[in-house]
Steps between C-alpha positions, in 0.01 A plus 500: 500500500859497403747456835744786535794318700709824593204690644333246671507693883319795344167592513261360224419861408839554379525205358215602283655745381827349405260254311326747300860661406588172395172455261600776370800491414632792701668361809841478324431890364442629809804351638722555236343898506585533880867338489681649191853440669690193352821378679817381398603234713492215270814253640512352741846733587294840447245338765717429751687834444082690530448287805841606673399821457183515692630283801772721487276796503232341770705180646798580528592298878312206322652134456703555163305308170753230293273458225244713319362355177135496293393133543238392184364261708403647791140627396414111420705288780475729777143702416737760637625844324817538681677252742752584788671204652818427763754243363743334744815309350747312716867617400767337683398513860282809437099583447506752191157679498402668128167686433353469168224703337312425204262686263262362289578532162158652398670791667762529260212675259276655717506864588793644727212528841425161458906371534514760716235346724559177485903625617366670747268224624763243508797721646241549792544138533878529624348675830121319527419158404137588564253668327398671785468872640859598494540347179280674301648784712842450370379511135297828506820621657717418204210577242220736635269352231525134587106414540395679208810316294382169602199550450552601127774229438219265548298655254794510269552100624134449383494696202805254373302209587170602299725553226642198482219293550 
């Protein structure tokens, strides 16, 4: 039985299913049937610019972001989609503080929910560090369909790995 790594916490039922989608040959059409919508942020400039936007929108007494970039390696060093992180510098006699985000590249092709998402998910990040209650709280607040965008950005995670392999 073939191991699905992005939808390992669900139940085996709907695992099932994903697995006969997969046999035959349908996951990716489904997918590519429900999100039509392509995107155009493809620098790394346009990213940062789309990311503004929604903290701007959603975040807007947040910590300010210094860097915004899609990072190729991210999927394979970090088995993460999207990273936040706090960098402090010494300048002079000062602590300089700069927030980076960073998108998985993958992202760069995938359908505008699924950047959308993954934005969302990490821009949540600026006010939780947990995945806990509030969290997930925050990110139906800035996208109503959060869950149900996850969930299907796994699939869409999945169908790219059956493909490839």
């Amino acid at each position: 039985m073939e191991m699905l790594k992005y939808l390992a916490g669900y139940p085996p039922q709907l695992q099932a299913q994903v697995r006969t989608l997969i046999a035959q040959q349908r996951l990716g059409d489904v997918l590519a049937h429900k999100y039509t919508e392509p995107h155009s942020v493809r620098s790394d400039g346009q990213l940062y610019d789309y990311v503004q936007a929604l903290k701007e929108r959603h975040l807007r007494k947040s910590v300010p972001l210094g860097k915004v970039l899609y990072d190729g390696r991210l999927q394979v060093m970090k088995h993460a989609l999207g990273t936040h992180t706090a960098i402090s510098r010494v300048q002079g006699g000062r602590l300089k503080a700069s927030r980076e985000l960073r998108v998985a590249s993958v992202f760069r092709d995938a359908p505008a929910a699924f950047l959308r998402m993954i934005v969302v998910h990490e821009l949540a990040h600026l006010k939780e560090y947990e995945h806990n209650k509030a969290f997930y709280q925050l990110c139906t607040h800035m996208e109503p369909d959060y869950h149900q965008l996850e969930f299907d950005m796994r699939l869409y995670l999945t169908h790219l790995d059956a493909t490839r392999g």
